[in-house]
C-alpha positions in Angstrom: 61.9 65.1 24.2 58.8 62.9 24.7 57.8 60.1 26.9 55.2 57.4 26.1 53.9 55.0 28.8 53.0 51.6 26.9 51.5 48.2 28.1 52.9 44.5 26.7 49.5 43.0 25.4 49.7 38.9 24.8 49.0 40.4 21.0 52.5 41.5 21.4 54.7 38.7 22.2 55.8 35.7 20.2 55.3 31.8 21.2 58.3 32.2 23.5 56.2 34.8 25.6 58.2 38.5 24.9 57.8 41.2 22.6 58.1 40.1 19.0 61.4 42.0 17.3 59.4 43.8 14.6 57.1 45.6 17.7 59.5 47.2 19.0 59.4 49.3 15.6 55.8 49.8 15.7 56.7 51.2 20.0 59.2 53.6 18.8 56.9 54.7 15.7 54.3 55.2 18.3 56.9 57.4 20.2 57.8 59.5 17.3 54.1 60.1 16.9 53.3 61.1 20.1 56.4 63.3 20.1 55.0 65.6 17.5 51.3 65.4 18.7 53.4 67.1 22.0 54.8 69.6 19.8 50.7 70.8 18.4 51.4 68.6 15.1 48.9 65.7 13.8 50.2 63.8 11.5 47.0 63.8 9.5 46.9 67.6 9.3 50.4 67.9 8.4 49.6 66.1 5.2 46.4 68.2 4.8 47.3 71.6 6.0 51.4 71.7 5.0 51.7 69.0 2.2 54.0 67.0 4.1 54.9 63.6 5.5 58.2 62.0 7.3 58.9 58.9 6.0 62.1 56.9 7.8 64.6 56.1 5.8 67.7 54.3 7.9 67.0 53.3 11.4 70.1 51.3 13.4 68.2 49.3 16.4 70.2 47.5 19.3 68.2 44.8 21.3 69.4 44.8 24.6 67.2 42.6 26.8 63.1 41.1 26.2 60.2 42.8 26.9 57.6 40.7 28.1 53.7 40.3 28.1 52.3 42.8 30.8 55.6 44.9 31.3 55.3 48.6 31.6 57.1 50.3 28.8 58.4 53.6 28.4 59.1 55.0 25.3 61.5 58.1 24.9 61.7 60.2 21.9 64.1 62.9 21.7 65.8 64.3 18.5 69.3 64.4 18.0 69.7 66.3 15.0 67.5 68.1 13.2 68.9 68.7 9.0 66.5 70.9 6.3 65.1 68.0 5.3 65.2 65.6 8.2 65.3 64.6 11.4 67.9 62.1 13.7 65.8 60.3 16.4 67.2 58.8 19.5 64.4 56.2 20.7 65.1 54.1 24.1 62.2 51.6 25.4 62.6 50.9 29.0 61.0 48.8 31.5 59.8 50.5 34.1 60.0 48.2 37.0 63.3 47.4 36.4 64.5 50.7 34.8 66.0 48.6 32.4 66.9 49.8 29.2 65.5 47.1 26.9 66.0 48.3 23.4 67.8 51.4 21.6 67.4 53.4 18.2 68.5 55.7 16.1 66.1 56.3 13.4 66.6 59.4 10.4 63.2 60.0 9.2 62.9 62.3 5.9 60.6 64.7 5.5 58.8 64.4 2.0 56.2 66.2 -0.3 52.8 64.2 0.0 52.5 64.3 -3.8 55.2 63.5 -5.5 57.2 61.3 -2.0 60.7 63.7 -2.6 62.3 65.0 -0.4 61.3 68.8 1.1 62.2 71.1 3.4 60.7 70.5 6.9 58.3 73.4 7.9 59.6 76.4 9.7 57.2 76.0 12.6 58.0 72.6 12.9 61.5 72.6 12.9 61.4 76.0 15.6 59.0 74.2 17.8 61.6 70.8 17.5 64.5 73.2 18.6 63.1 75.3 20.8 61.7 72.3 23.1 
């Protein structure tokens, strides 16, 4: 489980002043990121070091209520299921000042071999630290 503090920047919100739809994807990709830094796991040196990359492949988002420019945001990231080859995220953004649940997520991401994009098996040490958190 994860949390991730986030600002509303102007760059972030449409002409009607809140959050564009398609940012909240980019928040919750943030989240997911910052959820496996937590773990020990860089993205970067996964693909270097293990040959690997998580890739999401169905995601089922709920808008509940806008976020708007300035709000404080937080971001949770916990995983709901963890498969061999994949993992079930639940992602909730929620305003802080009115600990409001603004948006929800549940987002299956697939781990994949950097070099050819199929499907793998998630690491060992990755999934052990993911369900032993």
């Amino acid at each position: 489980m994860s949390d991730l503090e986030l600002r509303v920047y102007y760059e972030d919100t449409d002409s009607g002043g809140v959050v564009y739809y398609a940012n909240y994807l980019k928040f919750i990709e943030r989240g997911r990121s910052e959820f496996l830094r937590e773990l020990g796991f860089e993205q970067d040196q996964l693909i270097n070091d293990q040959g690997v990359i998580f890739a999401v492949r169905s995601l089922q988002a709920e808008y509940l209520s806008p976020a708007r420019f300035n709000d404080l945001l937080t971001i949770h990231t916990q995983v709901e299921k963890s498969r061999r080859a994949s993992l079930i995220f639940s992602q909730k953004i929620r305003d802080l000042k009115q600990n409001k649940v603004l948006f929800e997520a549940q987002v299956t991401v697939a781990c994949l071999d950097v070099q050819n994009f199929k499907p793998r098996a998630i690491p060992s040490d990755i999934l052990e630290k993911i369900n032993g958190q």
